[in-house]
Each structure stands twice: as structure tokens, then as C-alpha cells.
C-alpha positions in Angstrom: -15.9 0.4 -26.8 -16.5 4.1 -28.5 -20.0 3.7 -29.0 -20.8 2.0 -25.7 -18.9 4.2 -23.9 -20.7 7.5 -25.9 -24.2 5.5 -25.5 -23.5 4.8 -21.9 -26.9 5.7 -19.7 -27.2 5.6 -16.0 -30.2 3.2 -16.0 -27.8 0.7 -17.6 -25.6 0.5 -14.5 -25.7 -2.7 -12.0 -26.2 -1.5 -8.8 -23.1 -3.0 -7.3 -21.2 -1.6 -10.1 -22.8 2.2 -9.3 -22.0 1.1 -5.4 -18.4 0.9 -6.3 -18.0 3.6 -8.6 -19.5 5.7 -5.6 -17.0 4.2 -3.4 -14.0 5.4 -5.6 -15.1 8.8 -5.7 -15.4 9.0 -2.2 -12.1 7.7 -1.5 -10.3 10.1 -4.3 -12.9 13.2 -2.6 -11.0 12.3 0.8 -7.0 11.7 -0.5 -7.3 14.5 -2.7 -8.7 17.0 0.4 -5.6 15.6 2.4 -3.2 16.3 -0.4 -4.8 19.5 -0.9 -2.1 21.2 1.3 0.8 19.2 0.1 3.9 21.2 -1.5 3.7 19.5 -4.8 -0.2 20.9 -4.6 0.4 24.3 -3.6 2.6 25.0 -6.4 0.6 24.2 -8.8 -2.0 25.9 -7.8 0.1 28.5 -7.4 1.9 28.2 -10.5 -1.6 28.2 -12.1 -2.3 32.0 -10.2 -5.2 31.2 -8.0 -5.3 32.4 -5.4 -7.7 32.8 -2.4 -10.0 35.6 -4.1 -9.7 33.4 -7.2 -13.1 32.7 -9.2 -14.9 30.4 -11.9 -16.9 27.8 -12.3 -14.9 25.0 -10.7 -14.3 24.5 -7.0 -10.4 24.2 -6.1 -10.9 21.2 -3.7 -10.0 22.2 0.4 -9.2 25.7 -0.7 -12.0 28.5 -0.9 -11.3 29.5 -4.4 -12.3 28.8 -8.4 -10.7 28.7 -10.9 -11.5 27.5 -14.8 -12.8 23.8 -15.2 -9.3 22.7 -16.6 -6.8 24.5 -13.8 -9.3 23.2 -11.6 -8.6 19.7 -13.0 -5.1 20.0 -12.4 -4.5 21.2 -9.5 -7.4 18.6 -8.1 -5.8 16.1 -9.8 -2.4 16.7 -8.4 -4.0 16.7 -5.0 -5.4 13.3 -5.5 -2.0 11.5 -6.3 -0.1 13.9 -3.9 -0.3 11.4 -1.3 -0.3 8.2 -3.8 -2.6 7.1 -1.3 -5.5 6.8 -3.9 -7.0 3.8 -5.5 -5.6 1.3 -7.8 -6.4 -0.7 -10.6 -5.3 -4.5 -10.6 -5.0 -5.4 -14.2 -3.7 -2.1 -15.6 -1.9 -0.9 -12.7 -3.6 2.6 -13.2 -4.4 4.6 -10.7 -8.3 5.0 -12.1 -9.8 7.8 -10.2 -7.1 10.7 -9.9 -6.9 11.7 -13.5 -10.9 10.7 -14.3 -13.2 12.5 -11.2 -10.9 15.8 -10.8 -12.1 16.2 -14.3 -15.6 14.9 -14.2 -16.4 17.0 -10.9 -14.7 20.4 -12.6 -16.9 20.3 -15.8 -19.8 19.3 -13.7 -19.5 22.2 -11.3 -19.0 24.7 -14.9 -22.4 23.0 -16.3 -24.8 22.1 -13.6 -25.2 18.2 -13.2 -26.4 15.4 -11.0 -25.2 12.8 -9.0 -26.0 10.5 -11.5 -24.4 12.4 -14.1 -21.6 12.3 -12.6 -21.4 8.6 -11.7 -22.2 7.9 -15.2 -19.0 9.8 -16.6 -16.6 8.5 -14.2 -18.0 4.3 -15.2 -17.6 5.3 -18.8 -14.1 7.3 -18.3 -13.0 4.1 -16.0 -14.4 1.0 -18.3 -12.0 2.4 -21.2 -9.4 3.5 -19.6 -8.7 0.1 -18.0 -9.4 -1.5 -21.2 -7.3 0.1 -22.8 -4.3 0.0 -20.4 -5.1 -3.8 -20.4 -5.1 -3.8 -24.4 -1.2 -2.3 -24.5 -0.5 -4.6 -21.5 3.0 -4.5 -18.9 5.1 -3.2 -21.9 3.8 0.1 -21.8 4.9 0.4 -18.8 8.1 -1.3 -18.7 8.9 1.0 -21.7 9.1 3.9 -18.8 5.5 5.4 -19.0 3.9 6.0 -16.0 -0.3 4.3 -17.2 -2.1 6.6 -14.6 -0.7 9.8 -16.9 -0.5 8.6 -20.2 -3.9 5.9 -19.8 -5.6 8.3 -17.3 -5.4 11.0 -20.3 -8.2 8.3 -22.2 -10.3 7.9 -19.2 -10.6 11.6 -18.6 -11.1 12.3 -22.2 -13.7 9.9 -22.4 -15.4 10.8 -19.4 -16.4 14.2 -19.8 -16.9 13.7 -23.7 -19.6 11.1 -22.5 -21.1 14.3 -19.8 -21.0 16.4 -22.2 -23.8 14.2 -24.7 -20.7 12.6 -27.1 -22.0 10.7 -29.8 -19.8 7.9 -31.0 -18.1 10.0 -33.8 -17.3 12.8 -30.7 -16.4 9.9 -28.6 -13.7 9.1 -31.3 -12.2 12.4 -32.1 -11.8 12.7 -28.3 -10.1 9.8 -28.0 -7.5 10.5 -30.7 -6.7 13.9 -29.2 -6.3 12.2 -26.3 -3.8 10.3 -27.7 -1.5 13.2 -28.8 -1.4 14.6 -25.6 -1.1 11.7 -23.3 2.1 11.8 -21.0 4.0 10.6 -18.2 7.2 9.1 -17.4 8.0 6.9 -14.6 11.3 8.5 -14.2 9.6 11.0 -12.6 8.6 8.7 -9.8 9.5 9.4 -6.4 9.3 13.5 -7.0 6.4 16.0 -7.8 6.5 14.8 -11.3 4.5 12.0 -10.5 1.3 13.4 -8.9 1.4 16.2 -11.7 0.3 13.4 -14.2 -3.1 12.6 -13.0 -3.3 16.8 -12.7 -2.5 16.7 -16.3 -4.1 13.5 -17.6 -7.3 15.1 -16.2 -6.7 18.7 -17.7 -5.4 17.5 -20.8 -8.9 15.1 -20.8 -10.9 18.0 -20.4 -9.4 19.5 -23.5 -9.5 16.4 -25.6 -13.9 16.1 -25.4 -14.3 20.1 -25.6 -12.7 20.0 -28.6 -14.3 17.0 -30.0 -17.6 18.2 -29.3 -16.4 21.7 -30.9 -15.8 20.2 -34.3 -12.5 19.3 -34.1 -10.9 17.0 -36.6 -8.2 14.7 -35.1 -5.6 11.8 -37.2 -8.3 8.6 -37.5 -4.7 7.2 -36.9 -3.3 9.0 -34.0 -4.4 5.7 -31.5 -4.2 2.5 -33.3 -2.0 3.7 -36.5 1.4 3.3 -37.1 2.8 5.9 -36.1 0.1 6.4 -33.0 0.3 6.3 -29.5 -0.2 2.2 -29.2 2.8 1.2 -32.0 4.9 4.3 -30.3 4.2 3.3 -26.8 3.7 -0.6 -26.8 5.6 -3.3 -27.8 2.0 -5.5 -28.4 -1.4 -5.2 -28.3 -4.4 -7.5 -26.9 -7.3 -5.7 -28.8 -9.6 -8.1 -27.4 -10.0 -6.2 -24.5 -11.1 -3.2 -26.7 -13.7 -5.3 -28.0 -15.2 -6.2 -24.4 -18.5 -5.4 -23.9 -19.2 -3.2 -20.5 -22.5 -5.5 -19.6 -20.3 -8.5 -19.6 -17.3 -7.0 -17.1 -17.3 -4.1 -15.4 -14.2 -3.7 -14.7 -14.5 -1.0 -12.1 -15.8 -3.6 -9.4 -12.4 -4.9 -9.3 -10.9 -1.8 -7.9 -8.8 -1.8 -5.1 -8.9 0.9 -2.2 -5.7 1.6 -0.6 -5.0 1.1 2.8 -1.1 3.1 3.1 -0.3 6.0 1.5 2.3 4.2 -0.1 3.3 2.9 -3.8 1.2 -0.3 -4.2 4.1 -2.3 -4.2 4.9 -1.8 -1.0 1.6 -2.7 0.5 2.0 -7.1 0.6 5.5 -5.7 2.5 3.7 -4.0 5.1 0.9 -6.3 5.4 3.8 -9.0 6.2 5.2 -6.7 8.9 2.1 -6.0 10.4 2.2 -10.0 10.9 5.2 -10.4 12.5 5.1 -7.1 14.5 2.0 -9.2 16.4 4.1 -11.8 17.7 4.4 -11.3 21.5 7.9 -11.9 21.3 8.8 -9.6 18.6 11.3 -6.8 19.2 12.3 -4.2 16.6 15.5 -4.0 18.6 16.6 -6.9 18.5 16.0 -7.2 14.6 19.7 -8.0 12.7 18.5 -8.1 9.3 15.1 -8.7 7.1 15.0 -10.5 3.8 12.4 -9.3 1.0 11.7 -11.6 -1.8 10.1 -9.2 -4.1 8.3 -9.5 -7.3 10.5 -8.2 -10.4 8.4 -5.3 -11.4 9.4 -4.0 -8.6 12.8 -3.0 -8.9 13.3 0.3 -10.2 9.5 1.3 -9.2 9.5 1.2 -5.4 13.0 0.0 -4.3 14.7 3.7 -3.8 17.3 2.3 -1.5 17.9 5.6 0.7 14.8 8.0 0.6 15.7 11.7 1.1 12.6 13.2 0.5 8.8 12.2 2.1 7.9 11.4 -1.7 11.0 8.8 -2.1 9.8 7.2 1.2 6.7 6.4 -0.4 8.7 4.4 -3.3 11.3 2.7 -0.9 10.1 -1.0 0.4 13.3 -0.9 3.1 11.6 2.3 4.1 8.2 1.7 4.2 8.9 -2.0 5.9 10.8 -0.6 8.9 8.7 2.5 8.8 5.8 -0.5 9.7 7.6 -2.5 12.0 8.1 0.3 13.9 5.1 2.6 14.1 2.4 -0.4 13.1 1.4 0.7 10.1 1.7 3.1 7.2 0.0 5.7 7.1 0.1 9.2 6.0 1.9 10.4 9.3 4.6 8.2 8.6 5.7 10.1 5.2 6.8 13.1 6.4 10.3 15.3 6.2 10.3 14.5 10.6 9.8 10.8 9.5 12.8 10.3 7.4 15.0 11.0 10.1 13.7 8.6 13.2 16.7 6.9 14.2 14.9 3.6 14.7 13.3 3.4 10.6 16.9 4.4 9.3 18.5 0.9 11.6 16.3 -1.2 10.2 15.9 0.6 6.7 19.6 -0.1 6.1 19.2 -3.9 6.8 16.6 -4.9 4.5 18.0 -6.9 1.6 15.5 -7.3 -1.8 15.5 -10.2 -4.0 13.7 -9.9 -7.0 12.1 -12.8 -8.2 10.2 -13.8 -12.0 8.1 -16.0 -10.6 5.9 -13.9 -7.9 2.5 -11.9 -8.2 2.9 -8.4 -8.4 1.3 -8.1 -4.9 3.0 -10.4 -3.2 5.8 -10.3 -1.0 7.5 -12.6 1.3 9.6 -11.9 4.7 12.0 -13.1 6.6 13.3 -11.6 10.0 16.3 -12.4 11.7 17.0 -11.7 15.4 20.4 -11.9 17.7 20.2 -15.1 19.1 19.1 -17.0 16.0 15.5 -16.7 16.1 14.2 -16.2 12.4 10.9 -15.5 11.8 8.7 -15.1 8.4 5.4 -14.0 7.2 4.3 -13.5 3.4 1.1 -11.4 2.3 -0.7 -10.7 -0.6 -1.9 -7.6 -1.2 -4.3 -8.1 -3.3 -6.6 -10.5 -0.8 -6.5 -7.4 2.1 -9.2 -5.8 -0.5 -10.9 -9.2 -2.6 -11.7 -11.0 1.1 -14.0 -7.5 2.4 -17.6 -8.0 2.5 -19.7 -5.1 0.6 -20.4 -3.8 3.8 -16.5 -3.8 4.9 -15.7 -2.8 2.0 -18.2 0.4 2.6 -16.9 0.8 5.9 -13.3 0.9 5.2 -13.7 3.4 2.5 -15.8 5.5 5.0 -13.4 5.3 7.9 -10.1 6.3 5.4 -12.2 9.3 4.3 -13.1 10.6 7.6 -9.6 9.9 9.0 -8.4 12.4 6.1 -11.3 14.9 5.3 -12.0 15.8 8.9 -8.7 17.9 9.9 -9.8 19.7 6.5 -13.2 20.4 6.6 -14.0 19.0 10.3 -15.8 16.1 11.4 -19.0 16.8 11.5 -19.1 17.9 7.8 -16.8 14.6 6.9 -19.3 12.9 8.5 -22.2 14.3 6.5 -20.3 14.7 3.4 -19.5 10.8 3.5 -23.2 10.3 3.9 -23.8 12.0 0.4 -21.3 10.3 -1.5 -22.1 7.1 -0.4 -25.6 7.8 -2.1 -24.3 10.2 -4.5 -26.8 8.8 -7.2 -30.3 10.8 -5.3 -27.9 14.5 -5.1 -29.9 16.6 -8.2 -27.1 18.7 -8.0 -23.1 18.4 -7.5 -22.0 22.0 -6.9 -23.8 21.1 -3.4 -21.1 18.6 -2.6 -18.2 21.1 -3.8 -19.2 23.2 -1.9 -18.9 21.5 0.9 -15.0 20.6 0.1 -14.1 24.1 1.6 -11.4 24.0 4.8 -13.5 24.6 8.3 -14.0 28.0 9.0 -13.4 29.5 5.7 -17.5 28.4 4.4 
């Protein structure tokens, strides 16, 4: 995994694999300009100092300023989780891109690389950080740690070790520094906390390869030893997967683009309540209670029974249901402070009942309605199939009509437009300071 990862070239990239890697970053480009004005975002970047005359080599995503390749990282990071409307990894549960292109794009805009380049990184950066979160498995998580800061922390690591020319000894020492500064907790879910891990995974990523490729000498223990970050962060390990070869899966193909700006949990819920909201005869008036049967992994993750901030809405299924049945979908319009309070969502918030259940996919949920009069109705969804059914070209589309949808009120149409145009073929740009600097709010070029 170290060596292929450090020996990892662009001419040994599939081209559906390079077509979906392209897709990713254009998704994370647009959630990440979107979340750019968040709270959580503006104080980091403020907490970092930088402010509108600030300057460096890095571009601080739909702001005007710079800033150093690693505050840069950060705060881009942040921006790309703020929302936690950016993509998702099915067998790891990571969120792949936030923590990996933030710090990808920063050290490409401090060194002067391509569009390839960059594309390269990221597949390496992705291929081992879901390997590895699929090595330490659903323990590491149900241990508290939240993968996308403590996993994403590998991926970035690895990533910019492989731009900056790693060879496999680098690749290694990166890695293991990696491993003494990955973090994040899930306790923090459903506050700032959380979107701050992919800020930091990346930062802390960026750290990890400059020192490697500095000289640094890092524990040959501190990931797989005793007392390294698997034994103290998993209960097991399936070190097959960090044997698997990257030309026999490429495990970035199987990512999924989000469709709510909503915890992924949520997302077979509203997919359920966007079937029975179509029924001509249905009524959110008339609704008397709605019955979730939930997978287990749930509980604890996105069942926040009584939201009080935006960010709780997004980890609250009653929430996030009702919020659907109501408005028709789930997008980011419906997670705001004004949203919390609409006196229809809170009625049918309060009469959602969960039930947790062993036996059910992690994307699945299943619903029942009940009206006055008797009348039940049901729907169940997988969440999973609204991405694996798409055609390429659906797939392409989707991604494109999400970006636009969240770039343009930043950077304005026209440029959205364009700016999709280049990402989508992001492997022909010679140079990616031309697409930063394109990520600039309208009027302020």
C-alpha cells in the first residue's frame, strides 16, 4: 500500500477511476465554497488571523485572501464539512474528500502543479485512506472516533507526500506521523467540532509528508505497534485490505455524492418521505404519528431528539424527516437558525418514534405514516441505490447541478458554470492556481 501509493503515476489511472476522482473534487470545490461563509468557517479563519489583506501561497476558498498552505488547509477543510453536505465513503464511512483535496489544492497552489498532479494525489491520499479505515473496521468508530478526522489525517498525509515526489521510505515516515497526530471524537458531533476535523486531518496531513520528506524520523511502530494508533484505536484489524492492490480495486469509484446536506444516516429517511410526500392524497396535516425503523448505528450518531442549533438539525432523523415532508426535500435552506423554528417541522418532529434494529443496512430505513382516520401508509428506501442506479452521465450531471446550485450565489453563475467545465476535465489544466483563482466571491476578482 506504501510503495504503490509513493509509486502512484497518473498514466496508471483507469479513466473512469480519474472521471470519478474529478467528480469528487468538484463536488467538495462546490460544498466547501457554500460553507465558506458558515460560522463554524469564519472563526476559524478568523481564529487563524486572516484576514481580507491576508497573503501566501494558498488561496482561502470564496474569500479573497492567502494564507500559508497549512491554515489554508484548515480553514478549507472546515468549509468542506461545514455543511456535511460533502461526499461519503460506503465501506469506511469516511467522508474522503474534506480532509484530502483542502490539502492537496493548498500545497499545489504553494508549488505550482497540474491538473493531473493534483488528481493523482487525491487517488493515492483516497485508495489508503479507505483502506485503511476498512482494515480497523466499525470498531473504530464505535469506540467514539469520528474516521473522517482521525482516517482523513492518513489520506492527507499520504496525499501530498505522494505530490511532493515520496519515495516509499518518505511515504512511511509520513504515515507514522500521521498516526500520532490523527484526532477526532464523535462526541463532537452535532457542533463545530465536527467540521474542524477534516480542517485538521488535512492541516495536520500537510505536516505529516513535509516532515517526512525533511528527514524526519518517526516510531516504525507508531501505526501497527502495540502501543500505535490501530491496537489504541481498534478493537481488530483486517490487514488484508492493507495488502489490496490499487489496479485490482479502486476504491474511489464507489463513492457516494450527497444529495442533502444532512448526516448520511438520514438520507434513506428522506428518500422514504419524499415517497410518500408524492401520494396525491397525502397531507402533512393530517399526519398523527411516523414510525422509523432504523439501523443500530444510528442511535447516538443522527438521532438528536430535539435540535437547537442548525448543526443538531443535521444529526436529527425526526428533524430531517418532517423537515422533508414538509418542504420536499433537504437541502441546505432547510438547516438554518429560521428553520428550527417552523411550527409545522417541530409538529411532526415530535411525533416520529425510532426503532433501532440489528438486522438493517446502514442505509436503509423504513417508514410508516399514520393519519386521523386510520389510513397508514409506508415507504422504505435505501440510500445507498439513489447513487449505485445513476448512469456515468447522471452521475456527471448531478454532481454538476449540486455544484452550480451552491457555487453560483458565491462566485456567480456564469463563473460556476465555467468553473464546472474545468473540473470536470481537470486532468488538460497545466496549472491549478488558475482554478483557485477563480474560487474568489463575485465582485471581489
Amino acid at each position: 500500500m506504501v510503495v504503490a501509493a509513493a509509486e502512484l503515476r497518473f498514466e496508471d489511472l483507469p479513466g473512469d477511476v480519474v472521471a470519478a476522482a474529478s467528480r469528487n473534487i468538484l463536488d467538495t470545490i462546490g460544498v466547501a465554497l457554500a460553507g465558506a461563509d458558515e460560522p463554524v468557517t469564519e472563526i476559524v479563519r478568523k481564529a487563524l488571523t486572516v484576514e481580507d489583506t491576508g497573503c501566501g501561497p494558498a488561496r482561502i476558498w470564496g474569500t479573497t485572501s492567502r494564507s500559508s498552505a497549512i491554515d489554508a488547509a484548515t480553514i478549507n477543510g472546515t468549509a468542506a464539512h461545514a455543511l456535511d453536505f460533502d461526499d461519503w465513503a460506503p465501506g469506511s464511512g469516511i467522508h474522503p474528500s474534506a480532509p484530502i483535496l483542502p490539502a492537496v489544492m493548498a500545497v499545489a497552489d504553494e508549488i505550482g502543479s497540474s491538473g493531473a498532479d493534483v488528481i493523482t494525489a487525491y487517488i493515492a491520499g483516497y485508495e489508503v485512506q479507505e483502506r485503511l479505515g476498512l482494515a480497523v473496521g466499525s470498531s473504530h468508530y464505535d469506540l467514539g472516533f469520528h474516521t473522517t478526522g482521525t482516517i482523513g489525517t492518513f489520506g492527507a498525509a499520504t496525499a501530498v507526500a505522494q505530490m511532493l515526489g515520496a519515495g516509499p521510505h518518505q511515504m512511511s515516515t509520513a504515515l507514522r506521523v500521521a498516526a500520532t497526530q490523527a484526532a477526532g471524537l464523535k462526541a463532537m458531533f452535532g457542533s463545530m467540532g465536527k467540521p474542524l476535523h477534516a480542517g485538521r486531518a488535512a492541516a495536520a496531513g500537510i505536516l505529516a509528508a513535509r516532515l517526512a520528506m525533511s528527514g524526519f524520523v518517526a516510531s516504525s511502530d507508531s501505526v501497527l505497534g502495540e502501543q500505535g494508533f490501530v491496537p489504541t484505536h481498534a478493537t481488530g484489524l483486517d490487514d488484508a485490505w492493507l495488502h489490496a492492490r490499487f489496479d485490482e480495486l479502486w476504491l474511489v469509484r464507489d463513492t457516494r455524492i450527497k444529495r442533502y446536506a444532512a448526516c448520511f444516516g438520514t438520507h434513506a429517511a428522506i428518500d422514504a418521505a419524499l415517497t410518500l410526500r408524492a401520494d396525491p392524497q397525502f397531507d402533512p396535516a393530517t399526519i398523527e404519528r411516523i414510525e422509523l425503523d432504523i439501523p443500530r448505528i444510528c442511535v447516538g450518531v443522527c438521532t438528536i431528539a430535539t435540535p437547537t442549533t442548525a448543526l443538531e438539525a443535521k444529526f436529527s432523523i425526526a428533524f430531517v424527516i418532517a423537515a422533508a415532508l414538509i418542504h420536499g426535500t433537504a437541502g441546505v435552506e432547510q438547516f438554518t437558525a429560521a428553520s428550527l423554528t417552523d411550527p409545522a417541522v417541530q409538529r411532526l418532529a415530535q411525533v416520529v418514534r425510532l426503532r433501532p434494529n440489528d438486522w438493517m443496512d446502514k442505509t436503509r430505513t423504513d417508514a410508516r405514516v399514520f393519519f386521523t382516520g386510520g389510513r397508514l401508509a409506508s415507504a422504505s428506501a435505501d440510500a445507498n441505490r439513489s447513487w449505485t442506479h445513476l448512469s456515468d452521465s447522471e452521475r456527471v450531471a448531478q454532481v454538476r447541478g449540486k455544484f452550480t446550485t451552491l457555487a453560483a450565489p458565491i462566485i456567480s453563475y456564469e463563473r460556476a458554470d465555467r468553473l464546472a467545465d474545468r473540473i470536470t476535465n481537470l486532468v488538460h489544466c497545466p496549472d491549478m492556481s488558475t482554478i483557485a483563482d477563480d474560487l474568489v466571491p463575485q465582485h471581489k476578482q
